[in-house]
Structure formats: structure tokens, C-alpha cells
DRENMITI-25286 format. One line per 5 residues: number of its first residue (from 1); for each residue x, y, z of N, C-alpha, C, O, CB. Coordinates in Angstrom, 1 decimal. Glycine has a CB too. Layout:
N
NUM) X Y Z X Y Z X Y Z X Y Z X Y Z | ...
END
This chain:
95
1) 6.4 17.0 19.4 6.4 16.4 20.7 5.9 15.0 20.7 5.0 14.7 19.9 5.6 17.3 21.7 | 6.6 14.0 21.6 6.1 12.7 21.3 5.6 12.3 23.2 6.3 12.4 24.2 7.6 11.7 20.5 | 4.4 11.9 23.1 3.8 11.9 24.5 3.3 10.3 24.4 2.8 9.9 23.3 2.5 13.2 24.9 | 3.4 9.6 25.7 3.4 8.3 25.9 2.4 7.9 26.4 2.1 8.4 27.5 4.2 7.9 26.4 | 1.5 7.0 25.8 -0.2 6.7 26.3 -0.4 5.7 26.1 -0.3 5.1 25.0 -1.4 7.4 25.6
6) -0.8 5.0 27.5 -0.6 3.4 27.5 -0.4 2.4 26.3 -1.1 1.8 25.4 -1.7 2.8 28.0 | 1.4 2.3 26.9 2.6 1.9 25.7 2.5 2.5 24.3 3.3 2.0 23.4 2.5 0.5 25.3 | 2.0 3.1 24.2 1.7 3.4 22.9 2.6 5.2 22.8 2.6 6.1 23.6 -0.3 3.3 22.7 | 3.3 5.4 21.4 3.8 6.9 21.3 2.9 7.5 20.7 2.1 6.9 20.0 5.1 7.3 20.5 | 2.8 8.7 21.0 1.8 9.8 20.1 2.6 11.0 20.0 3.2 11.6 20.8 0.2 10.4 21.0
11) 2.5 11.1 18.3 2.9 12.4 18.0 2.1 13.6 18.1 1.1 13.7 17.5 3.4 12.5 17.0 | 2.8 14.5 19.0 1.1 16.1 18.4 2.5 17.0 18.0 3.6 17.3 18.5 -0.5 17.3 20.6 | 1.8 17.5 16.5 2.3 18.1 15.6 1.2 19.3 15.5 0.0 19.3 16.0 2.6 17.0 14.5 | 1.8 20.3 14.9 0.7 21.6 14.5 0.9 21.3 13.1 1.7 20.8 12.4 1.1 23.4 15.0 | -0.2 21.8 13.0 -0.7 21.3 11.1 -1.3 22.5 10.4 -1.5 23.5 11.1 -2.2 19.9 10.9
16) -1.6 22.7 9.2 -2.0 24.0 8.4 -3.6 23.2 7.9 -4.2 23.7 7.0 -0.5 24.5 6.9 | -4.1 22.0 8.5 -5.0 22.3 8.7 -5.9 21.7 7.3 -7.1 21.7 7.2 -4.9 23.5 9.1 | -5.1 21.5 6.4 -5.9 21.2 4.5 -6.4 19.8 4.4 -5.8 18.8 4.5 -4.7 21.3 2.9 | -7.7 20.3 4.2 -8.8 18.7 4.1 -9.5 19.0 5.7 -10.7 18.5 5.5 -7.6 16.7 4.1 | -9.6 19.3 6.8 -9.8 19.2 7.5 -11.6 19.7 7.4 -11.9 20.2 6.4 -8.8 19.6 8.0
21) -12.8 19.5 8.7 -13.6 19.9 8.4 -13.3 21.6 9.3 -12.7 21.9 10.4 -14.7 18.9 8.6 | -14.2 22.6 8.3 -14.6 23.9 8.9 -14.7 24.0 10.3 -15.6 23.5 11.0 -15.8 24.3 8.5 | -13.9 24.6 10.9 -14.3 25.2 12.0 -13.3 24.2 13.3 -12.9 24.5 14.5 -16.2 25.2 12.1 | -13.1 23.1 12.6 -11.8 21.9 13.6 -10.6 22.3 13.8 -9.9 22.5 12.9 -11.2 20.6 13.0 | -10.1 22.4 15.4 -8.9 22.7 15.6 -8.0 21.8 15.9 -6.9 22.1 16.3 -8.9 23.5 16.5
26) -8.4 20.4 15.8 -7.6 19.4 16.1 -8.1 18.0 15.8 -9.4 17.9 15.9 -7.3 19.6 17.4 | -7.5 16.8 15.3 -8.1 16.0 15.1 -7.0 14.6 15.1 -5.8 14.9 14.7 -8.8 16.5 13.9 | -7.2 13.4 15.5 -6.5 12.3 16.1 -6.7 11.5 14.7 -7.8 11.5 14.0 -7.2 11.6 17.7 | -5.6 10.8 14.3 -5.6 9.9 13.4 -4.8 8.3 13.7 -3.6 7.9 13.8 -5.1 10.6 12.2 | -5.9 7.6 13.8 -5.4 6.1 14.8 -4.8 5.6 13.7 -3.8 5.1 14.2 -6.8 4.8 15.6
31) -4.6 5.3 12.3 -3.5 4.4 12.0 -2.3 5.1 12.1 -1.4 4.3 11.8 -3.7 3.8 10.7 | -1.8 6.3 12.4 -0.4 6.6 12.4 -0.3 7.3 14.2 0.7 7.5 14.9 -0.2 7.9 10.9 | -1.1 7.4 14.4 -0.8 7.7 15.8 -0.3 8.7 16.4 0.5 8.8 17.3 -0.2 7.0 16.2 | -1.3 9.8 15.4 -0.6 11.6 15.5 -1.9 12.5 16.0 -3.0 12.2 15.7 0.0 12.4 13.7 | -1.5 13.3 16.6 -2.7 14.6 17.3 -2.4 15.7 16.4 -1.2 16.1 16.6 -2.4 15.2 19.1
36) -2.9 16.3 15.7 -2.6 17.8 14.5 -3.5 18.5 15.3 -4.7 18.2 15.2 -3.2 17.7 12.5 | -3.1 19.5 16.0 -3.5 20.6 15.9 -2.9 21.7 15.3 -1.7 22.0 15.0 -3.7 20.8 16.8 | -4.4 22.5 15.1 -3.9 23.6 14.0 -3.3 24.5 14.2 -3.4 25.1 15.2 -4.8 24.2 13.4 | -2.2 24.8 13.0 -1.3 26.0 13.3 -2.5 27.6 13.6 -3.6 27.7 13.2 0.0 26.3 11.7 | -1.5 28.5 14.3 -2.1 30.0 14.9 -3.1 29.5 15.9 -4.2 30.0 15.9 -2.9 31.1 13.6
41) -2.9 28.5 16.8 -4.4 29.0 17.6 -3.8 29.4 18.8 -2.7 28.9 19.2 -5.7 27.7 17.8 | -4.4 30.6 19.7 -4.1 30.7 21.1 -3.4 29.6 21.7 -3.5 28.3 21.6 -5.4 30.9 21.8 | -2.6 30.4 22.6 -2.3 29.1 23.6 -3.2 27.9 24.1 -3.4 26.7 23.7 -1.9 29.7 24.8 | -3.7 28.7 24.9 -5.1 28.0 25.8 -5.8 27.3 24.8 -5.8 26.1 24.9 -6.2 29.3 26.5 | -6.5 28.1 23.7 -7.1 27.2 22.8 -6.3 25.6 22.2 -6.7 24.5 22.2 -7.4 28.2 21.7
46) -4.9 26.3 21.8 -4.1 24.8 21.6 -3.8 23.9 22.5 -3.2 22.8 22.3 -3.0 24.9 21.0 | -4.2 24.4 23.6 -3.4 23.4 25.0 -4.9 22.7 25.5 -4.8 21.7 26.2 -2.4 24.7 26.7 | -6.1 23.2 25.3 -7.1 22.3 25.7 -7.3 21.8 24.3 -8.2 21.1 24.5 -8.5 23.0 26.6 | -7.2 21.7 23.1 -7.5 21.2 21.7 -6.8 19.8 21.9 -7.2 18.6 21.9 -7.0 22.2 20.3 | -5.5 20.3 22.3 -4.2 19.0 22.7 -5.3 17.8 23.7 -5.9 16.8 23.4 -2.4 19.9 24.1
51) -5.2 18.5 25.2 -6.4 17.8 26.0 -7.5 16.7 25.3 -7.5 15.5 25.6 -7.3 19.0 26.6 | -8.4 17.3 24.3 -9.3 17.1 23.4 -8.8 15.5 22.8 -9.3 14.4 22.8 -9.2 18.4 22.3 | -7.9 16.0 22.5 -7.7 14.9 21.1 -6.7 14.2 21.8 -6.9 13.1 21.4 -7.2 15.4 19.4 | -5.9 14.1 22.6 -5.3 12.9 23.8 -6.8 12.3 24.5 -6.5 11.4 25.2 -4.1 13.9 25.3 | -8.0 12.5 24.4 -8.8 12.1 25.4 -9.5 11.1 23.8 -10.1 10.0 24.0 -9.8 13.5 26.6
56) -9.3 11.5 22.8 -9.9 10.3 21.4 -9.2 9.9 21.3 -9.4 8.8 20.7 -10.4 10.4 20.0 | -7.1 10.3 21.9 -6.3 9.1 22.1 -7.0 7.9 22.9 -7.5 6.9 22.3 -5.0 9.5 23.1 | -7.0 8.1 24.0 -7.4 7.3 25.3 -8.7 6.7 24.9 -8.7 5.5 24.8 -7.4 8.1 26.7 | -9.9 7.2 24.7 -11.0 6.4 23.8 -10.5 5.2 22.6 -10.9 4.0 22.5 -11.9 7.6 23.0 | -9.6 5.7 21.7 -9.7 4.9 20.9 -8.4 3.3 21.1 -8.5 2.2 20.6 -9.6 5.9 19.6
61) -7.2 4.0 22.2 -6.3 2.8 23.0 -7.3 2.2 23.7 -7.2 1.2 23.1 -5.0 3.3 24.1 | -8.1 2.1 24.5 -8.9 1.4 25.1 -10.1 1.0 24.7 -10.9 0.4 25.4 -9.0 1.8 26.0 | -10.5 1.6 23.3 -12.2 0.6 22.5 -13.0 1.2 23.6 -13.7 0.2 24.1 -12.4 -1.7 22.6 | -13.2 1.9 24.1 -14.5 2.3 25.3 -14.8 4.1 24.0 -14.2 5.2 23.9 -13.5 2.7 28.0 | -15.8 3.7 23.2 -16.7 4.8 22.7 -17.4 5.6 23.5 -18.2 5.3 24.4 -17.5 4.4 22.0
66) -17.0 7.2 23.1 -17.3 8.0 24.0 -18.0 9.2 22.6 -17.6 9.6 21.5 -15.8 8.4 25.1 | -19.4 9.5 23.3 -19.9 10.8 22.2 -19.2 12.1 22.0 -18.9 12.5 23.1 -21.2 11.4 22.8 | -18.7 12.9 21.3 -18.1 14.4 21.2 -18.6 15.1 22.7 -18.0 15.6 23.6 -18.8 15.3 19.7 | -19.9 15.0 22.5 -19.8 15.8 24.1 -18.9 15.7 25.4 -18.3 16.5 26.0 -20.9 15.7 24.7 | -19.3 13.7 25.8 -18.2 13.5 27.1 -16.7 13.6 26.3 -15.9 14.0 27.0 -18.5 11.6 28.0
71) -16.2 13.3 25.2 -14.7 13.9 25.1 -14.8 15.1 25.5 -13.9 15.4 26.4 -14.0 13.9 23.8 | -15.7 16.1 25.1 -15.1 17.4 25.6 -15.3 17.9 26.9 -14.7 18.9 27.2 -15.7 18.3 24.8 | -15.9 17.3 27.7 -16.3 17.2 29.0 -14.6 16.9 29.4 -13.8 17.8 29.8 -17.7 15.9 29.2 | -14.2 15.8 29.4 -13.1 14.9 29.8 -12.1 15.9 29.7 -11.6 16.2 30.9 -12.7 13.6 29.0 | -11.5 16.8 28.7 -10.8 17.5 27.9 -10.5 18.5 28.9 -9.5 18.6 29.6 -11.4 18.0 26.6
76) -11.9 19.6 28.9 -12.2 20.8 29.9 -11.7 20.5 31.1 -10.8 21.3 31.5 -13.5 21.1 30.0 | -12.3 19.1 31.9 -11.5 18.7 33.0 -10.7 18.4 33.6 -10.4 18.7 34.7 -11.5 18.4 33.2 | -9.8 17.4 32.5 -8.1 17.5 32.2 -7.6 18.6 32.4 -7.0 19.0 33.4 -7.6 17.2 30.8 | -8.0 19.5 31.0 -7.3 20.9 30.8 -7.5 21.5 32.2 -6.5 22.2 32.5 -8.0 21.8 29.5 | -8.5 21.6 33.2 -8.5 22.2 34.6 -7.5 22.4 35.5 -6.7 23.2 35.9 -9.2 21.6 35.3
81) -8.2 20.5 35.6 -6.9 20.0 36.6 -5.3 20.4 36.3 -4.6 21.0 37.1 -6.9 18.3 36.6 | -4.9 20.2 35.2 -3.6 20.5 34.9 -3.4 22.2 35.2 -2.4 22.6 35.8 -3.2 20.0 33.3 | -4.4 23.1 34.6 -3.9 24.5 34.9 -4.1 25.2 36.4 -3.5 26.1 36.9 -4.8 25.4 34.0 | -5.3 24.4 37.0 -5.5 25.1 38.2 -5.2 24.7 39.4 -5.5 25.1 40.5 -6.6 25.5 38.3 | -4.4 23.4 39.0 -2.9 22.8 40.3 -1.5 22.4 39.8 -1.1 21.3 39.4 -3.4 21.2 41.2
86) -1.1 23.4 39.9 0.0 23.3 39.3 1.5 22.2 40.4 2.6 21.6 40.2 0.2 25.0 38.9 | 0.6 22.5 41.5 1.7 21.9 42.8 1.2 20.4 42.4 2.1 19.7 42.2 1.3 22.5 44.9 | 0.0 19.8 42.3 -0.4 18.6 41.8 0.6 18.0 40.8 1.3 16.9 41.0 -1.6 18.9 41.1 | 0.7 18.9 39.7 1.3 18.4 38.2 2.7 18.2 38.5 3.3 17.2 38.1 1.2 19.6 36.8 | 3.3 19.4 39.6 4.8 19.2 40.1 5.2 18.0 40.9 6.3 17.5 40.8 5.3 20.3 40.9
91) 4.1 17.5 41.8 4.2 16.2 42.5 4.2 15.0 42.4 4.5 14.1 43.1 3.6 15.9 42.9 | 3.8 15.3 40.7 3.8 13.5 40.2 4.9 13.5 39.2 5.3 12.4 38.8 2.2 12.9 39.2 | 5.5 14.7 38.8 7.1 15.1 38.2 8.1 14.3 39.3 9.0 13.4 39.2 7.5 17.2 38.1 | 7.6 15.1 40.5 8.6 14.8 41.3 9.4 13.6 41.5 10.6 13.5 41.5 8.3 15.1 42.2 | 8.2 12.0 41.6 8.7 11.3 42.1 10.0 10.0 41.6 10.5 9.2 42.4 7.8 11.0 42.5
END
């Protein structure tokens, strides 16, 4: 899938994950400009991991450093908003 983040393309690809650290389900690599998350994970788990690592997109397109915690903060909230208004997400399709 190729998703568009100020001007910039991002690929998110599922990956098998080798080299990665223990226990990481996803991880952003700024010179090629790809999101790997790991193959087999839950939906939900891969759809907020996605969230996750689009939000160290957007940290690292804009130079504004953010700790692991507020990404994951951002992530959870993203991932919210998108699941728990879905008439929202259809509104901004719409126009």
C-alpha cells in the first residue's frame, strides 16, 4: 500500500520481521520511506502498529522529536478517532 504524507509517498509493507529488535511490531525507515509491519499480527494489532509508525512518519517529515511514549499516545488516538467515527472518516472521503 502506498499512503501520502506531506508530499512525500510511504510504503507500508508486512515484513517477516529478521534483524528486527524482540518483541517490535513495526518499525519506519527514513532513507527509503517504508513502514514494515510484521507479518501474522491481529488486525487491530496491525492497524494501530500502522497508526504507530505513520505518526515516526510525521515526526520525522517535520524534524519535531517526539519520545516513544507521545508517539504512542498520538497512535492510540489516531487509531480511535478513525475506529470509533466512522461517519467522520466517510466525510472527509466524501468531499
Amino acid at each position: 500500500m502506498k499512503l501520502h504524507v506531506l508530499s512525500h509517498t510511504i510504503r507500508v509493507v508486512c515484513d517477516d520481521a529478521k534483524g528486527w529488535e524482540t518483541g517490535s511490531h513495526g518499525q519506519f525507515t527514513e532513507n527509503d520511506l517504508i513502514v514494515r509491519v510484521r507479518k501474522g499480527l491481529e488486525e487491530q494489532v496491525k492497524d494501530l502498529t500502522i497508526c504507530h509508525e505513520l505518526c515516526h512518519v510525521i515526526e520525522s517529515l517535520t524534524g519535531q522529536p517526539m519520545t516513544e511514549q507521545q508517539i504512542q499516545c498520538m497512535a492510540l488516538g489516531w487509531y480511535s478517532i478513525i475506529m470509533e467515527n466512522p461517519e467522520f472518516i466517510e466525510a472527509m472521503w466524501d468531499k
